[in-house]
PyMOL Python script that loads the backbone (N, CA, C, O; Angstrom):
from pymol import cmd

cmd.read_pdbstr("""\
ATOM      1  N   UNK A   1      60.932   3.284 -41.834  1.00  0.00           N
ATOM      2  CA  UNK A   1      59.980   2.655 -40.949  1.00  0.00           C
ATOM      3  C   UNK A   1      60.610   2.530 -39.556  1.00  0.00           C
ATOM      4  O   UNK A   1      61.733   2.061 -39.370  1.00  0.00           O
ATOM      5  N   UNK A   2      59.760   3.006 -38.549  1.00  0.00           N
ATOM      6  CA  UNK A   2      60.325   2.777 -37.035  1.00  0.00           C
ATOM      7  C   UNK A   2      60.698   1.432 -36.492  1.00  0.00           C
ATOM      8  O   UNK A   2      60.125   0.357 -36.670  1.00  0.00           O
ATOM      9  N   UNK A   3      61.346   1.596 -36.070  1.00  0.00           N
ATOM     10  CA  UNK A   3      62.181   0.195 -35.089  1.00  0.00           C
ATOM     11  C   UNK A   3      61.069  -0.595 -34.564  1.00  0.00           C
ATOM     12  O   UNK A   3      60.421   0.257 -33.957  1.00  0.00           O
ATOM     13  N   UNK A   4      60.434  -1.746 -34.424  1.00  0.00           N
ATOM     14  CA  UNK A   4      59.308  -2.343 -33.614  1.00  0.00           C
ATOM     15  C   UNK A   4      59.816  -2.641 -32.709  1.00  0.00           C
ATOM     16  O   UNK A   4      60.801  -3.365 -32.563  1.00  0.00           O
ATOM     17  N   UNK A   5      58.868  -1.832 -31.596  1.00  0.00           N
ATOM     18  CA  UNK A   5      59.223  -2.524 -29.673  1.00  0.00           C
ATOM     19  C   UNK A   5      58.774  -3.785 -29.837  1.00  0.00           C
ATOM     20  O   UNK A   5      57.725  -4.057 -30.421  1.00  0.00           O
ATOM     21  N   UNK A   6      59.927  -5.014 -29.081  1.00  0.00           N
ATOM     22  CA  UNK A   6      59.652  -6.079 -28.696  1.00  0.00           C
ATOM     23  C   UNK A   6      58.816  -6.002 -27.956  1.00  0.00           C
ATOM     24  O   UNK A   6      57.770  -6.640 -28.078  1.00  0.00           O
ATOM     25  N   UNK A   7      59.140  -4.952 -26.698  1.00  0.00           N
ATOM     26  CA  UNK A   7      58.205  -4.876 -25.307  1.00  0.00           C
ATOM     27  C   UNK A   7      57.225  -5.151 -25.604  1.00  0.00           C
ATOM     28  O   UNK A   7      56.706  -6.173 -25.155  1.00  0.00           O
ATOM     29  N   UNK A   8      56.534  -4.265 -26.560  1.00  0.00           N
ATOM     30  CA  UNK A   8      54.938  -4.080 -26.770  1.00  0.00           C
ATOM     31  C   UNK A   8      54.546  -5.114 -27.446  1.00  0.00           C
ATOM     32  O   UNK A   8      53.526  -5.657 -27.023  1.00  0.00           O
ATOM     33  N   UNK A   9      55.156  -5.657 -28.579  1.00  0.00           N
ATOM     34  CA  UNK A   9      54.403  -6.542 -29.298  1.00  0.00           C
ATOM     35  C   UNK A   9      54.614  -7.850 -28.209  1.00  0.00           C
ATOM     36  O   UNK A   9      53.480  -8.303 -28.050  1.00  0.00           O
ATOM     37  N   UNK A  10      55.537  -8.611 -27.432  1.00  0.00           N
ATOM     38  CA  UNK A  10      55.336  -9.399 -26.572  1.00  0.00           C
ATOM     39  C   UNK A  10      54.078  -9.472 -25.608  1.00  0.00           C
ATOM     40  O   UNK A  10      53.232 -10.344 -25.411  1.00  0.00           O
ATOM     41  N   UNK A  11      54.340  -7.948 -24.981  1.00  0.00           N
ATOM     42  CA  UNK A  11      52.524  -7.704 -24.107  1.00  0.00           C
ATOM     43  C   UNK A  11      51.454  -8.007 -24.983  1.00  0.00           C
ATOM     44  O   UNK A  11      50.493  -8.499 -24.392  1.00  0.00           O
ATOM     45  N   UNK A  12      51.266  -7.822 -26.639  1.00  0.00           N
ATOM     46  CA  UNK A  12      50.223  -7.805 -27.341  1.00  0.00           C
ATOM     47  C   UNK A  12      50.137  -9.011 -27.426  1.00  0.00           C
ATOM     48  O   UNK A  12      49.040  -9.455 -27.089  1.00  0.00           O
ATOM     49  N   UNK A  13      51.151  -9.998 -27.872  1.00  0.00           N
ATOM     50  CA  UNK A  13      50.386 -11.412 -28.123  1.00  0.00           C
ATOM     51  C   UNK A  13      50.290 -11.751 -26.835  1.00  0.00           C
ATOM     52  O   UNK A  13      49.172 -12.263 -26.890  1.00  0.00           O
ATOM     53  N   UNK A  14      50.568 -11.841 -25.863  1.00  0.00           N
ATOM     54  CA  UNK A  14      50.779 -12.118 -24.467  1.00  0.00           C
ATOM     55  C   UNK A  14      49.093 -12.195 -23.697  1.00  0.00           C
ATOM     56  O   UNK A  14      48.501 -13.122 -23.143  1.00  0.00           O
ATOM     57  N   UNK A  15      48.724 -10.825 -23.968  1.00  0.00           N
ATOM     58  CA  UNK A  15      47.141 -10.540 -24.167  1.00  0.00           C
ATOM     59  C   UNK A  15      45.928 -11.599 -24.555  1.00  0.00           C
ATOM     60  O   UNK A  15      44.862 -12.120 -24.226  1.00  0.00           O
ATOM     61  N   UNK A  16      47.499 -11.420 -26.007  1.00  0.00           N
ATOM     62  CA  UNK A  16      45.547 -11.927 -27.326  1.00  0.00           C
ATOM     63  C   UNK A  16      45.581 -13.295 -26.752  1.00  0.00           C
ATOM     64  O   UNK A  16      44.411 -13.678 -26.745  1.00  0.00           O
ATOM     65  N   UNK A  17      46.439 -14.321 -26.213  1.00  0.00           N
ATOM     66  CA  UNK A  17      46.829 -15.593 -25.786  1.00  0.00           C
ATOM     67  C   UNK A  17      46.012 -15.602 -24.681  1.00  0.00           C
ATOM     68  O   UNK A  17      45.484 -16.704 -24.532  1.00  0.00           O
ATOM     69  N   UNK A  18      45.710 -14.791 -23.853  1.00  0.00           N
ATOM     70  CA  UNK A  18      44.810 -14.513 -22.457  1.00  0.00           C
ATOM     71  C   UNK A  18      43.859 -14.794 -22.955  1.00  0.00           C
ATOM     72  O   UNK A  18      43.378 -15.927 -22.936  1.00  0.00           O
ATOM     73  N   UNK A  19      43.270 -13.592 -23.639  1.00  0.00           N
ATOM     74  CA  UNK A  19      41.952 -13.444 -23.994  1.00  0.00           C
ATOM     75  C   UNK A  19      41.590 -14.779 -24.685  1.00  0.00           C
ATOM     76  O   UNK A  19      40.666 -15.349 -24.104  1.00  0.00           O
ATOM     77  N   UNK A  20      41.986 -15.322 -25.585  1.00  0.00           N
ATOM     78  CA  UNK A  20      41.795 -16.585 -26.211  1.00  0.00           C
ATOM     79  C   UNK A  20      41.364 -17.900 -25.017  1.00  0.00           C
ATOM     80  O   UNK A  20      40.427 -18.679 -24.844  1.00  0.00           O
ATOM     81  N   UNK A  21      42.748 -17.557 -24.332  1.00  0.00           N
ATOM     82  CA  UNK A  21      42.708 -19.134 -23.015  1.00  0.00           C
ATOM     83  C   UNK A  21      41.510 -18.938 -22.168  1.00  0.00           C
ATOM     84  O   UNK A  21      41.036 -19.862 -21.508  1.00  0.00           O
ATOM     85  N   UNK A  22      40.912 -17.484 -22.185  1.00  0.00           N
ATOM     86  CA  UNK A  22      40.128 -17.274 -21.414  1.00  0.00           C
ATOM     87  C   UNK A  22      38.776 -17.276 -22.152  1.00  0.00           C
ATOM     88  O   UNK A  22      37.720 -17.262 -21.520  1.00  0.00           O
ATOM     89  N   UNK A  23      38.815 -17.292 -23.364  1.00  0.00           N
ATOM     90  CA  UNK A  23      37.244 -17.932 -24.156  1.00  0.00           C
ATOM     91  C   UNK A  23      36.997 -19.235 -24.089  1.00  0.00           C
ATOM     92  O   UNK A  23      35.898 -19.781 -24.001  1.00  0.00           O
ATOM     93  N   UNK A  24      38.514 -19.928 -24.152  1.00  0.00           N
ATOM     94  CA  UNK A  24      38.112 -21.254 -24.177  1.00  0.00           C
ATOM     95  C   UNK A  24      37.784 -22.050 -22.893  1.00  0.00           C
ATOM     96  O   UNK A  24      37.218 -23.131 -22.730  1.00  0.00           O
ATOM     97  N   UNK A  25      38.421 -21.006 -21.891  1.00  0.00           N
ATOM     98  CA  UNK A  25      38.190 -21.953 -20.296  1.00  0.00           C
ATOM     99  C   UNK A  25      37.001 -21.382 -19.637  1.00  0.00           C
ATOM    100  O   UNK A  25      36.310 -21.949 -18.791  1.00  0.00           O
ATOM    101  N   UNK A  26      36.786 -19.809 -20.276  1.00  0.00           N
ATOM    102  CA  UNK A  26      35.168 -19.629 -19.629  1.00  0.00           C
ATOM    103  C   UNK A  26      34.650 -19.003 -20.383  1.00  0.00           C
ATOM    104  O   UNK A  26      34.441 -17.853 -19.995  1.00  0.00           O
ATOM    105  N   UNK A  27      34.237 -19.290 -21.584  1.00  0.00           N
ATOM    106  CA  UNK A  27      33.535 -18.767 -22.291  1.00  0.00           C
ATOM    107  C   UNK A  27      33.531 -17.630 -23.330  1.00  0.00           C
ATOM    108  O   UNK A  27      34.333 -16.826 -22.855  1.00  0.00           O
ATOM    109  N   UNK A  28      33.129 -17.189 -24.335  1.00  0.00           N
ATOM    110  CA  UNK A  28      32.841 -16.245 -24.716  1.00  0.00           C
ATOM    111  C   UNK A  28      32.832 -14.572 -24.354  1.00  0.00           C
ATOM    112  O   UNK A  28      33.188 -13.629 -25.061  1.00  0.00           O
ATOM    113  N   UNK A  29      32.454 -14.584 -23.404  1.00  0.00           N
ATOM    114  CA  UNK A  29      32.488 -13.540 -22.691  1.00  0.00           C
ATOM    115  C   UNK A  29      33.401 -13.011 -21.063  1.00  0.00           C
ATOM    116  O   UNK A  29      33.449 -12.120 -20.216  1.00  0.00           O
ATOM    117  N   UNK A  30      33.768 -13.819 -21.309  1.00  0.00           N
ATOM    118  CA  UNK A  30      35.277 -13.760 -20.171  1.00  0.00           C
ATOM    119  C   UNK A  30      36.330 -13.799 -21.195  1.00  0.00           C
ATOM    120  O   UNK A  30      37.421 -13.556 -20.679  1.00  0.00           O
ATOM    121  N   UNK A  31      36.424 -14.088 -22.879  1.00  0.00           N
ATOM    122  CA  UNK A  31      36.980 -13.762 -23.441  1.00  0.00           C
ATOM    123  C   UNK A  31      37.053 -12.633 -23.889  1.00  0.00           C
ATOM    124  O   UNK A  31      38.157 -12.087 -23.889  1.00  0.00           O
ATOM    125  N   UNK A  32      35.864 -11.921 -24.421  1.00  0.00           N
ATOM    126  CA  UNK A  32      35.513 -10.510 -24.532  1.00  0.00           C
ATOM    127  C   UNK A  32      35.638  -9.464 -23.361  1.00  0.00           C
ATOM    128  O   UNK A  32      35.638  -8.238 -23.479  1.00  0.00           O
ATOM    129  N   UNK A  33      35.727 -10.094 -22.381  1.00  0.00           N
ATOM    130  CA  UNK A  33      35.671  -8.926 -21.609  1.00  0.00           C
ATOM    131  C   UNK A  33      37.460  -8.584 -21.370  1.00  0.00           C
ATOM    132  O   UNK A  33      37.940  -7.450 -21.364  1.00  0.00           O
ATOM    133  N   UNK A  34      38.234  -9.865 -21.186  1.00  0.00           N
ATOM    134  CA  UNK A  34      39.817  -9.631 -21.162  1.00  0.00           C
ATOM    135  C   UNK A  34      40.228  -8.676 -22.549  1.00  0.00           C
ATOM    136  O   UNK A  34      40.972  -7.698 -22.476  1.00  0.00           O
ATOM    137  N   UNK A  35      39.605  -9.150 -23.784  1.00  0.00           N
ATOM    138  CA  UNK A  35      39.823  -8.069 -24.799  1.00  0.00           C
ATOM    139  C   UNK A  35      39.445  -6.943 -24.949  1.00  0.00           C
ATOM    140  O   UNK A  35      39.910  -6.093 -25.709  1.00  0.00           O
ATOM    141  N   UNK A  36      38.332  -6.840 -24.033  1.00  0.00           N
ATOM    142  CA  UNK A  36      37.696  -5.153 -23.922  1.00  0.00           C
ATOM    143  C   UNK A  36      38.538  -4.380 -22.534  1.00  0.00           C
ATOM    144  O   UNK A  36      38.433  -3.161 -22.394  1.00  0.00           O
ATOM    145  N   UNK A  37      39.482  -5.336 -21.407  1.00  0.00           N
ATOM    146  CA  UNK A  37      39.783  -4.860 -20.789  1.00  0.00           C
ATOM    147  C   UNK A  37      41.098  -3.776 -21.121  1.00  0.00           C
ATOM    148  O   UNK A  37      41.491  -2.684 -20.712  1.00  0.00           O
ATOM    149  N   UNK A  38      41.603  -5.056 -22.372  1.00  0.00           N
ATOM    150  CA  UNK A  38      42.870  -4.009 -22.788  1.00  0.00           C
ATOM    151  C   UNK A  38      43.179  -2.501 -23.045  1.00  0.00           C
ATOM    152  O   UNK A  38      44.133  -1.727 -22.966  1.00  0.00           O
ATOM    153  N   UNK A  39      41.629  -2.499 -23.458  1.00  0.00           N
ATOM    154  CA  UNK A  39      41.514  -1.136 -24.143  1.00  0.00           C
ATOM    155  C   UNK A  39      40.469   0.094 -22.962  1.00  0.00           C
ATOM    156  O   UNK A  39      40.351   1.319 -22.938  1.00  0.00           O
ATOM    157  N   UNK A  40      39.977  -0.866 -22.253  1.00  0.00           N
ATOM    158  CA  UNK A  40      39.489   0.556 -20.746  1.00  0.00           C
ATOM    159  C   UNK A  40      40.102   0.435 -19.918  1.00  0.00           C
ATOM    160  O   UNK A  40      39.660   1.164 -19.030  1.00  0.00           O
ATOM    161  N   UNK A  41      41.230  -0.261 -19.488  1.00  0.00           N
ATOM    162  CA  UNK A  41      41.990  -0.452 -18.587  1.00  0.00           C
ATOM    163  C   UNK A  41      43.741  -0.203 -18.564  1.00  0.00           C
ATOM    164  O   UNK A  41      44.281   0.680 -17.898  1.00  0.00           O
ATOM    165  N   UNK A  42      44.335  -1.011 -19.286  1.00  0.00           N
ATOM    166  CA  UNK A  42      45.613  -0.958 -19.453  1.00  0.00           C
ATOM    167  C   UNK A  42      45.880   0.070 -20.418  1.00  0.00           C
ATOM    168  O   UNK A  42      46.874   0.762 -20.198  1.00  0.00           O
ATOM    169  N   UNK A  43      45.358   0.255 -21.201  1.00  0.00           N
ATOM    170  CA  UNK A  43      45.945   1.532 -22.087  1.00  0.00           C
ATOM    171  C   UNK A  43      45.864   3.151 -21.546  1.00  0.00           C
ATOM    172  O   UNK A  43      46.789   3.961 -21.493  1.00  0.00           O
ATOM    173  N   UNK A  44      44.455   3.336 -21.169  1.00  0.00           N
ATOM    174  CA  UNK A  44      44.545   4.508 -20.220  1.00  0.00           C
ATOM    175  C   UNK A  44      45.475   4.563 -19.338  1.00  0.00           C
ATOM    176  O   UNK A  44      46.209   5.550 -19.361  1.00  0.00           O
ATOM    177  N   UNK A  45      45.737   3.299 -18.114  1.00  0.00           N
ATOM    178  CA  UNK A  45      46.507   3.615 -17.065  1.00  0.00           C
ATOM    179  C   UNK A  45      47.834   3.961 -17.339  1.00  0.00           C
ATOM    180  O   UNK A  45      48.565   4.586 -16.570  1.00  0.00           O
ATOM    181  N   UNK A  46      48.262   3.361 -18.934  1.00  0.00           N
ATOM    182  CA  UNK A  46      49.580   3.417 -19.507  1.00  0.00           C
ATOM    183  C   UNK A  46      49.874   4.782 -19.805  1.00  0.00           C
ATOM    184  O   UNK A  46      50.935   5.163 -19.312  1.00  0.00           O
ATOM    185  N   UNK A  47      49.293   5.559 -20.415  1.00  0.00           N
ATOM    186  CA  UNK A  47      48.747   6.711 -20.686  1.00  0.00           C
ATOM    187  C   UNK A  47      49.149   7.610 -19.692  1.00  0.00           C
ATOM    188  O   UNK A  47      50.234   8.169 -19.858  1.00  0.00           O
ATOM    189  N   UNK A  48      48.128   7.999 -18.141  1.00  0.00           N
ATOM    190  CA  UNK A  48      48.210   8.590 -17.070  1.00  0.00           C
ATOM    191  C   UNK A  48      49.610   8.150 -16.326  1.00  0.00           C
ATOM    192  O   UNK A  48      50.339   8.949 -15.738  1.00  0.00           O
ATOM    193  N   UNK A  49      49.834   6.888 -16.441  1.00  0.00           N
ATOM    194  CA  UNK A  49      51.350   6.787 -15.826  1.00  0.00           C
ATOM    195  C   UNK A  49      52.653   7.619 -16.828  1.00  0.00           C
ATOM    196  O   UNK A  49      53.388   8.516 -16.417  1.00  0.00           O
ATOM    197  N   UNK A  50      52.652   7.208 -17.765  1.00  0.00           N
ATOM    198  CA  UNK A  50      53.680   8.136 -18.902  1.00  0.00           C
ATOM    199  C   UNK A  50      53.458   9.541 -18.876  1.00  0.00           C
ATOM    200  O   UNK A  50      54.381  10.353 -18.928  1.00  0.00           O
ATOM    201  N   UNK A  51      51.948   9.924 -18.775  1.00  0.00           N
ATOM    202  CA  UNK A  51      51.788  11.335 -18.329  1.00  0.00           C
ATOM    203  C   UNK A  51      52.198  12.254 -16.963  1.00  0.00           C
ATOM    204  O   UNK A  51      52.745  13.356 -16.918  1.00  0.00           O
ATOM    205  N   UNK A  52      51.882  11.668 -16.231  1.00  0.00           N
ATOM    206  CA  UNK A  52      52.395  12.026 -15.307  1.00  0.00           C
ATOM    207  C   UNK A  52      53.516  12.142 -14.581  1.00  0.00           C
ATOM    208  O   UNK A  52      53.785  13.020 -13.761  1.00  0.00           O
ATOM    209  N   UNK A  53      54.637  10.535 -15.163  1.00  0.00           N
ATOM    210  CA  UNK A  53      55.598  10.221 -14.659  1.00  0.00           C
ATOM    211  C   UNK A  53      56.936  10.232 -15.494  1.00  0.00           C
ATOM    212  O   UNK A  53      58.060  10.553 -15.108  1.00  0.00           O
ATOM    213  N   UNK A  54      56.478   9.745 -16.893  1.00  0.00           N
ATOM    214  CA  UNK A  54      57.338   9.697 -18.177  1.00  0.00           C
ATOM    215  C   UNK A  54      58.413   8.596 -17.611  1.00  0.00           C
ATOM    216  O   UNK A  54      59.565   8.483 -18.032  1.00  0.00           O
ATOM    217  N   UNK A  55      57.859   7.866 -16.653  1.00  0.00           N
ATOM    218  CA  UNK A  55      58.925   6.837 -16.345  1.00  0.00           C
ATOM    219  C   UNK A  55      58.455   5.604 -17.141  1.00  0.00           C
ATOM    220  O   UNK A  55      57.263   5.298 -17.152  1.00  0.00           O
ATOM    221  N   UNK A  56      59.654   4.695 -17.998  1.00  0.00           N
ATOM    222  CA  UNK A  56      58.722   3.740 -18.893  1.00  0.00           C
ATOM    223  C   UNK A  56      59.012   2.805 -17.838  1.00  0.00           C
ATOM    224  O   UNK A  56      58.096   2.213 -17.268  1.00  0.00           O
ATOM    225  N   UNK A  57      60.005   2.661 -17.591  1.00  0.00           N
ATOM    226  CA  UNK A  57      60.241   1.734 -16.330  1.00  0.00           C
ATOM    227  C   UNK A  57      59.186   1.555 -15.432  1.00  0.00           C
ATOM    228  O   UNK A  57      58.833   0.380 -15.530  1.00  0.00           O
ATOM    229  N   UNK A  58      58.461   2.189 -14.546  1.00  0.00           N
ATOM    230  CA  UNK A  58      56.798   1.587 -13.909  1.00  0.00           C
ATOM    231  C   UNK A  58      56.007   1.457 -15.184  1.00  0.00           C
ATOM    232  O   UNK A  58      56.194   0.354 -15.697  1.00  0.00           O
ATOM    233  N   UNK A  59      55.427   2.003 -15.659  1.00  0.00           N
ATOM    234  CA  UNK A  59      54.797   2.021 -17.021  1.00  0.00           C
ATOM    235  C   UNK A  59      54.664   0.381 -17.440  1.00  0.00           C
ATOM    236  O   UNK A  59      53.582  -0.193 -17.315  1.00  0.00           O
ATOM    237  N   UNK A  60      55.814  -0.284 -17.928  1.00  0.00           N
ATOM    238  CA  UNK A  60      55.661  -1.935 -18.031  1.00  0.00           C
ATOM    239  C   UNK A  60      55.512  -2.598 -17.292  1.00  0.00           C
ATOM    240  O   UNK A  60      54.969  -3.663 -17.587  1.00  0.00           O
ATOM    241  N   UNK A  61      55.959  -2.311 -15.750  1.00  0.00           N
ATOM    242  CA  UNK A  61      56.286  -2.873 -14.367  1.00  0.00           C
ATOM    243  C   UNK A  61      54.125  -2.796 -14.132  1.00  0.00           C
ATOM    244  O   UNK A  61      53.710  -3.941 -13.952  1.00  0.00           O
ATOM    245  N   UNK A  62      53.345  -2.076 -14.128  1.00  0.00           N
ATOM    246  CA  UNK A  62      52.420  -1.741 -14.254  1.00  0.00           C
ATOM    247  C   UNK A  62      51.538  -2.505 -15.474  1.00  0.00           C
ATOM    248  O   UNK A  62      50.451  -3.061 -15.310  1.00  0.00           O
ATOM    249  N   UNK A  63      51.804  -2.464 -15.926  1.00  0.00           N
ATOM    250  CA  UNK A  63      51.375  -3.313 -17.378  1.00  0.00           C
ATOM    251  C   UNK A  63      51.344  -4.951 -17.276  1.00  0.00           C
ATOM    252  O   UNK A  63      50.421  -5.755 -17.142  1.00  0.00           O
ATOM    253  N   UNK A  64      52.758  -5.084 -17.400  1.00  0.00           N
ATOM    254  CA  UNK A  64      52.685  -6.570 -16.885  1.00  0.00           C
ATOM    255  C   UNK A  64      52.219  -7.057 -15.596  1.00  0.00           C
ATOM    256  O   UNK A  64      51.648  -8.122 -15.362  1.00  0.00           O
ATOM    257  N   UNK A  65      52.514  -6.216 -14.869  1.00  0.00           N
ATOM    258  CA  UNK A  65      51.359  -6.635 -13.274  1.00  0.00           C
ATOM    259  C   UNK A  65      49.937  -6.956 -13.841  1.00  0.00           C
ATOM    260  O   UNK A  65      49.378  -8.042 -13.692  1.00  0.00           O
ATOM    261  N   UNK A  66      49.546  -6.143 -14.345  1.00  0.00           N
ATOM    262  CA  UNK A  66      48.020  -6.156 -14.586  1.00  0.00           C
ATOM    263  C   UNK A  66      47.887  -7.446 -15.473  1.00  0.00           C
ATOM    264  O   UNK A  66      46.904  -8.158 -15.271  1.00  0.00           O
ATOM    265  N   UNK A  67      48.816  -7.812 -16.460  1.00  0.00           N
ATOM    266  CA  UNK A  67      47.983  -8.826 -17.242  1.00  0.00           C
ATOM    267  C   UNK A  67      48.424 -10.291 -16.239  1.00  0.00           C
ATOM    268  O   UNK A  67      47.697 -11.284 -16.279  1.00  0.00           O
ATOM    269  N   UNK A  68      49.439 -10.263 -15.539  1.00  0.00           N
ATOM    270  CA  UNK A  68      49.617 -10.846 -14.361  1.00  0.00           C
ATOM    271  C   UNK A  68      48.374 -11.500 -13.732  1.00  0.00           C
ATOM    272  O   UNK A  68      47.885 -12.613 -13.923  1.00  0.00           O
ATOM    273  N   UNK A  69      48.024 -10.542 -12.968  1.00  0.00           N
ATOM    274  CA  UNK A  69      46.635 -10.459 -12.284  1.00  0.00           C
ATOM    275  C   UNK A  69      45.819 -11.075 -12.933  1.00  0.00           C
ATOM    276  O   UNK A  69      45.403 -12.179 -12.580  1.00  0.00           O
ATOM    277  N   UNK A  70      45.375 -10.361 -14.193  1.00  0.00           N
ATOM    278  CA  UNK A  70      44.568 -11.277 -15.423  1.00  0.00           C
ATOM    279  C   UNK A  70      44.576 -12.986 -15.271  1.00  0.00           C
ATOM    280  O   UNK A  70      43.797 -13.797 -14.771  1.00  0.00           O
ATOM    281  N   UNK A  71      45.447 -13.047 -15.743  1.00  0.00           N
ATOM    282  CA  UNK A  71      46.569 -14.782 -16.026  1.00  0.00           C
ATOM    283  C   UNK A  71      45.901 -15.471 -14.263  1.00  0.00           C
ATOM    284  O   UNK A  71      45.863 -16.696 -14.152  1.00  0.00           O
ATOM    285  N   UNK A  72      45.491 -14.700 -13.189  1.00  0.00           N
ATOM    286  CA  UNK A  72      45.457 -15.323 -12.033  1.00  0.00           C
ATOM    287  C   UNK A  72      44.334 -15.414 -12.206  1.00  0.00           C
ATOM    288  O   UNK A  72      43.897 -16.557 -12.339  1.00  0.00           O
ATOM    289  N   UNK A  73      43.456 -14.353 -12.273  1.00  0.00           N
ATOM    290  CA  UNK A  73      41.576 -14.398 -12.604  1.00  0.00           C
ATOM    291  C   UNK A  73      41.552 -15.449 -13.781  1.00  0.00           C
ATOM    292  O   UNK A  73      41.193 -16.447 -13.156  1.00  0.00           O
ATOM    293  N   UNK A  74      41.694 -15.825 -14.985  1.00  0.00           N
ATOM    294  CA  UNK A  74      41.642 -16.671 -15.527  1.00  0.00           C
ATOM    295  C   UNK A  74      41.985 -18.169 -14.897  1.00  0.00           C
ATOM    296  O   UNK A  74      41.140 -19.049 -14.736  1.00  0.00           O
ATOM    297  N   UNK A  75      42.943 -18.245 -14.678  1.00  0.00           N
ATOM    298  CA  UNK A  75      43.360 -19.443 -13.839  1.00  0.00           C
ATOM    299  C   UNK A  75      42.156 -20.020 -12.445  1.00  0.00           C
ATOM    300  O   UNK A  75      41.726 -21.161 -12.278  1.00  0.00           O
ATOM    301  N   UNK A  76      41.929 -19.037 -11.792  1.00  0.00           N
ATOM    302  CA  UNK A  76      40.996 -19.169 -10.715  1.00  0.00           C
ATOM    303  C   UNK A  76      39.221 -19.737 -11.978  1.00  0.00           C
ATOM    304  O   UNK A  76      38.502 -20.731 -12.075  1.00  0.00           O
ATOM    305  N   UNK A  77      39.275 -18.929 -12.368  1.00  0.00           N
ATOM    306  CA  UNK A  77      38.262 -18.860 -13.462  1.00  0.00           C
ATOM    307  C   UNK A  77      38.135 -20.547 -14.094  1.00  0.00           C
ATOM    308  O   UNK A  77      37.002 -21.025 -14.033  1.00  0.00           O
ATOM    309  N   UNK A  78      38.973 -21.219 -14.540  1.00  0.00           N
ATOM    310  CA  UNK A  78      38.901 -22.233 -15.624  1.00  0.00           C
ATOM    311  C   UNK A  78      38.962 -23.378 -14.157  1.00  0.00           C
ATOM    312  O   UNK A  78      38.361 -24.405 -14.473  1.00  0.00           O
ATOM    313  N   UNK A  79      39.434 -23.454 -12.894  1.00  0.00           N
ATOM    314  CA  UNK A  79      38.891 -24.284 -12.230  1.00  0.00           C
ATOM    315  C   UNK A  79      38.073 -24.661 -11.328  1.00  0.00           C
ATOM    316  O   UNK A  79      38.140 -25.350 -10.311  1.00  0.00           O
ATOM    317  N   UNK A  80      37.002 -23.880 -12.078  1.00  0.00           N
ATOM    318  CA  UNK A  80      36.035 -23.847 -11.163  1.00  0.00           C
ATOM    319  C   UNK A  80      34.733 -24.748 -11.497  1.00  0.00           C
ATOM    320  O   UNK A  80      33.787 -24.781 -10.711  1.00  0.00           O
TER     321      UNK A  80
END
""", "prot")
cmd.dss("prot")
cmd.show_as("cartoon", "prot")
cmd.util.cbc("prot")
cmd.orient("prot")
């Protein structure tokens, strides 16, 4: 059985913890949409960056920016 990346599984709960904080501070569907973002957003770009660049180094640098960003839209989001 392969070695499990910390990296990734940290970003994954890291996520599902978003998406969650973000059902409960706005709803249902600001929860769904952070969980639907994972998958039209960050995974493709992960994708086209490794494709193009094969650098993993931006690749996470990129990744974690984005759920970054997220974590700020939520935040802006729940005090409003």
């Amino acid at each position: 059985m392969p070695k499990l990346n910390t990296d990734a599984l940290l970003f994954a709960l890291a996520w599902a913890a978003l998406a969650m904080a973000g059902g409960v501070s706005g709803g249902f569907f600001l929860g769904g949409a952070l969980a639907l973002a994972l998958l039209i957003v960050v995974m493709p770009l992960s994708g086209l960056i490794l494709s193009k660049t094969g650098n993993f180094t931006l690749e996470r640098q990129v990744r974690w920016a984005i759920l970054a960003a997220a974590a700020v839209g939520v935040a802006a989001i729940a005090t409003l």
